[in-house]
C-alpha positions, 0 to 999 in steps of 0.5 A: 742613474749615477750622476755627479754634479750634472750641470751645476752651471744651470743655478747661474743662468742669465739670459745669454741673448743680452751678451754682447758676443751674442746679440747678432745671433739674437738680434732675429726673432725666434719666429721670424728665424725659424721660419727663414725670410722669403728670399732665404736659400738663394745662392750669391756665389756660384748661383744655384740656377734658376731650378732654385729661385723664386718665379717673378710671381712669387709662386714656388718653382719646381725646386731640387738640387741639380742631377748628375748621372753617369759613371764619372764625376766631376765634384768642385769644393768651394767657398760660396756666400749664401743668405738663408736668414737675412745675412750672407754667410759663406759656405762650404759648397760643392758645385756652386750648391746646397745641397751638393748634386743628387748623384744618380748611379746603377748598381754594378756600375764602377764609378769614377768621381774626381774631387777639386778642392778651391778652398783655402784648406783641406777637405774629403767625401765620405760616401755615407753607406756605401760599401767600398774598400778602405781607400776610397772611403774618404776618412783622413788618416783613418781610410787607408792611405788617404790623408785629405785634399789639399787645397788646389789639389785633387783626389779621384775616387773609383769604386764598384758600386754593389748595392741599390738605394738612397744614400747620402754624401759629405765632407768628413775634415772639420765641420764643413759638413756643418756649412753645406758639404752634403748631397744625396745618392741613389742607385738604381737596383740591377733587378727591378724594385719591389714596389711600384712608383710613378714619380720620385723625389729626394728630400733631404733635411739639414740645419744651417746656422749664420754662425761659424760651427767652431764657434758653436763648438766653442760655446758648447765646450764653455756652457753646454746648455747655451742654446737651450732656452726651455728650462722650468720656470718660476711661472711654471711652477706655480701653474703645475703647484695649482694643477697638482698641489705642492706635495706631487709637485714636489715629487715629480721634481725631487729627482731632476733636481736631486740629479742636477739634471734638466728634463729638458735637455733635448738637443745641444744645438737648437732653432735659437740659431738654427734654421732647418732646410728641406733640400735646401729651402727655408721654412719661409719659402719651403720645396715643392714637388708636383704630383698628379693625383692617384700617383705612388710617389717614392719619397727618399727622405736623408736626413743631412743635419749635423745636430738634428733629429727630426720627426717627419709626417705628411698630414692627411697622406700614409707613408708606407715604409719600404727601405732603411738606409737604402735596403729593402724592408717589409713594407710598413705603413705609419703616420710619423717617422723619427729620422735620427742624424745620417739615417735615411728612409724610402717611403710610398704616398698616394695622393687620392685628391687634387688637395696640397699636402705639407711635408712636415720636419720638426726638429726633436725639441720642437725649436723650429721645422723644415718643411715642404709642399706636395700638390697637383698645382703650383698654385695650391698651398697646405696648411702648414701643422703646429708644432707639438709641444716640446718634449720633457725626458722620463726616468726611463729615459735616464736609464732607470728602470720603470719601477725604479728597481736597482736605483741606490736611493741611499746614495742618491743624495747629493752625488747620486752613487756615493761618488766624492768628486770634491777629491777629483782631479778636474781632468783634461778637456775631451775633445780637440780639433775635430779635422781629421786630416791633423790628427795623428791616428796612429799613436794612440795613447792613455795618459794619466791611467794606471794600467796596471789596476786595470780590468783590460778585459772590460777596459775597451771594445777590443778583447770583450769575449763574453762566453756566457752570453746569449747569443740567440738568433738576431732576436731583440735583446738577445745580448749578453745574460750577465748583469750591466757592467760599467768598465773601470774607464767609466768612472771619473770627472769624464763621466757625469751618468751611469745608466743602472738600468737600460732597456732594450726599447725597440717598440718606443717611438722616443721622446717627444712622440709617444701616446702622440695618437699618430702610427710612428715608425720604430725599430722594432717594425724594421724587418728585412724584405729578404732572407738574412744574408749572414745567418751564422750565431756571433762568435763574440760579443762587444758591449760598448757604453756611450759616455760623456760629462754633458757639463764640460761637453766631453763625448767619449766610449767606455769613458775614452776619448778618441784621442786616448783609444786603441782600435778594435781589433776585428778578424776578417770573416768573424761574426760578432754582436755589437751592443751599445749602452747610452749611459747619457741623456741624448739620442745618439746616431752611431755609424759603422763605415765599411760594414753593415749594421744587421740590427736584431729587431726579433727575427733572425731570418729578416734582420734589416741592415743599416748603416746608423743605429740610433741609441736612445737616452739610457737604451741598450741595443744590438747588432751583429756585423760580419767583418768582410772588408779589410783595412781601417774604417772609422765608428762614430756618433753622427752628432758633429760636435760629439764626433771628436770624442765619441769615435773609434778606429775598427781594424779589419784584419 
């Protein structure tokens, strides 16, 4: 793993919760704002009704957002103040809720959804999954023709609906997304489902902060590491130095440090001022679903966070697995299920007893939950888990290979690759305003970079043609046979890692879940329920690199930001594999809109389409997409705050 200066900034640490700017985010224990207050999630606004509210007895009610069904939609943005910790807050809602409405459509149907924006700025609704054309995808400047809502005025969406499943929608301008701008869709299928199911519910997971999201962007911009307060100590140190003596001690840190990196860095935006929402309950009051025992109840679990990944399980009850991001797969039963950002999973559970069951969502670094109650009787409560211990990164996680193979150790010193960056310009900052509907996508140019020194065959995701690679058939790793590259656009201040040895790691649960005793579901269990629909071998490759420089926080691919980056070019019809390398630290959510993601998990004939392929710390993986839908779509890390950089425009054409 190549690396320079990694987060220098940590040697002058201080405890960030005495600052004055700080000490209302703080002023909450950690516990008490993890768990939420009593009464959190009520709306004071518009009013969520009373589905939402506590009973005079204080026992939950049944609690879900509210349904709406049909062909044609009303949908009204506005600025609502809520409480889910204590304090008021106001937040980007969509009539008068959050979560926004559950939409019920039916596949075949064509449906009409009218936008009212009564907000003082403007605003868009991306349907998340939906295959639809270019103009109704709701991307500002990037879907076609479509430049956002202004305020007091309105936009209709109408489109064809031409798949079933669970899906999800949500702003695309700024970070309303961040301030509640989310809500779930399912569509019922033309055919009857694969499976069987006696009640169903939606639970959907988010992470909601008091704090103003461009604020939160801003103290990411100025310390990355702000919301991380699980560093190594002094204590711990000793204790290990006990356990395992000073010269394996010694050993099992030589590198983080030589690397300047923490194994420790999980999430950027963590419980220290998140309070994580289960369909919109706080972890104090949590949401309730009601079954009758010996039921299938369908889960259809979304993850809606805009930072959180969370790991999901129901202690005591299996989940059978029976979709991924709304399509069918061969059903697999697990214990555990990692929901990265945007994916969403359908799940079976069958209840044998009268006994309560807790549906329990821990954020990946373990700084806090969401959490929900399955039961026969309102009356009857389940113990809530302890949350696992928090997680701590692996070289393999860093991109090196298990033994070490191809690590320079020579170079490895002070900068990690024999890289001087004390002769580096510091360079521009990455990332600028995130709302789309002000940005110019149309000129996209790379200044300060001398084109002409320029290897332009590996300089971007346009053009990467690579005859000699494998292409198999959809089989795992069946990517490119050359050697790992890193294009010329990588090096520099704006790339603070390389990894020199990712892996195909389909099989691994992740970070935080592995050798955990419980059954966790990963990509490489994922199999189509049906024949794949594209069966054609790609006729190109793209190798894309996740990059960033994790101590100024800028995000990019191939080392480009979205502001500097020209489209990939795709040709109507084509069929090409995508393969992504994290050359980071941190899990990242890509999504593709317009087009599926057929991931190669190791069978060609059933390889399950998603529309959001997590990349894991230092992976590789692939997909192949059949470019059928004209016109510009947007691509994308899922992670909001590293969405500004880490985005590209695709051209079909």
């Amino acid at each position: 793993m190549s690396n320079k200066h990694f987060r220098s900034a940590r040697r002058g640490r201080q405890d960030f919760s005495s600052h004055p700017e700080t000490q209302e985010t703080f002023s909450l224990s950690r516990r008490r704002f993890v768990q939420g207050l009593a009464y959190g999630g009520t709306c004071l606004g518009l009013g969520l009704g009373s589905s939402l509210a506590w009973s005079g007895t204080g026992t939950p009610q049944m609690q879900s957002p509210q349904t709406l069904r049909g062909t044609r939609f009303d949908l009204t943005y506005s600025p609502t103040t809520v409480n889910f910790t204590g304090r008021e807050r106001v937040a980007t809602a969509i009539n008068g809720s959050i979560p926004s409405p559950i939409l019920r459509w039916r596949e075949g149907d064509t449906v009409t959804l009218k936008v009212n924006n009564q907000m003082a700025e403007d605003t868009s609704i991306h349907w998340h999954g939906i295959i639809l054309p270019s103009s109704q995808d709701g991307v500002p400047h990037i879907s076609e023709g479509f430049k956002g809502i202004k305020p007091g005025e309105s936009f209709t969406y109408q489109f064809p609906v031409n798949q079933s499943g669970t899906y999800w929608y949500h702003s695309h301008s700024g970070f309303q997304e961040q301030t509640g701008a989310y809500g779930a869709i399912v569509i019922e299928p033309k055919e009857p489902y694969p499976f069987s199911f006696d009640r169903e519910y939606v639970v959907q997971l988010s992470d909601w902060s008091d704090e103003d999201p461009n604020r939160i962007y801003a103290k990411l911009k100025k310390l990355s590491h702000y919301y991380n307060f699980r560093e190594r100590t002094v204590p711990e140190l000793m204790r290990e130095i006990k356990d395992k003596g000073v010269k394996a001690t010694w050993n099992a840190r030589k590198m983080w440090n030589q690397m300047r990196m923490s194994d420790r860095d999980i999430s950027d935006v963590t419980g220290y001022t998140y309070t994580f929402l289960m369909n919109g309950q706080t972890p104090a009051k949590g949401w309730t679903g009601q079954f009758k025992r010996g039921e299938k109840v369908l889960l259809r679990i979304i993850n809606s966070a805009a930072m959180t990944f969370f790991d999901l399980r129901i202690p005591g009850l299996k989940m059978t697995v029976v979709a991924a991001d709304g399509q069918y797969v061969q059903p697999v039963t697990v214990d555990e299920i990692r929901l990265g950002v945007a994916e969403t999973y359908d799940v079976i559970v069958e209840p044998k007893d009268d006994s309560a069951y807790t549906i329990f969502a821990q954020a990946i670094d373990r700084t806090g939950f969401a959490r929900g109650t399955l039961t026969p009787d309102l009356a009857l409560k389940a113990e809530v888990p302890t949350m696992d211990p928090a997680p701590i990164l692996t070289h393999g996680d860093m991109g090196m290979a298990h033994d070490m193979a191809g690590m320079d150790h020579a170079a490895m010193g002070h900068d990690m690759g024999g890289m001087d960056h004390s002769k580096m310009s510091p360079g521009k900052s990455d990332m600028g305003d995130m709302d789309h509907s002000k940005m110019d996508h149309s000129q996209h140019k790379m200044p300060e970079m001398d084109h002409s020194k320029m290897d332009h065959s590996q300089h971007d995701m346009t053009g990467m043609n690579q005859p000699e690679a494998k292409m198999g058939s959809g089989s795992a790793g069946f990517g490119s046979s050359a050697p790992l590259k890193h294009v010329s656009t990588e090096y520099g201040p704006h790339v603070d890692m390389r990894a020199d040895g990712p892996q195909y790691r389909l099989d691994d649960p992740g970070v935080g879940l592995r050798d955990n005793g419980r059954r966790v579901l990963t990509y490489a269990d994922l199999f189509n329920l049906h024949n794949t629909p594209d069966p054609r071998e790609p006729e190109r490759e793209v190798i894309l690199h996740l990059t960033g420089n994790m101590s100024r926080y800028m995000w990019s691919m191939n080392g480009i930001r979205f502001a500097d980056a020209d489209p990939l070019m795709l040709k109507y019809g084509e069929r090409l594999r995508i393969t992504l390398v994290n050359d980071t630290m941190m899990n990242h959510p890509i999504h593709l809109h317009g087009l599926w993601s057929d991931m190669e998990t190791g069978d060609g004939g059933h390889i399950p389409r998603k529309h959001t392929v997590i990349v894991q710390p230092g992976a590789k993986i692939s997909y192949l997409v059949t470019a059928d839908a004209m016109g510009p779509w947007a691509y994308h890390c899922h992670l909001i705050y590293h969405m500004p950089g880490m985005f590209r425009e695709v051209i079909v054409a």
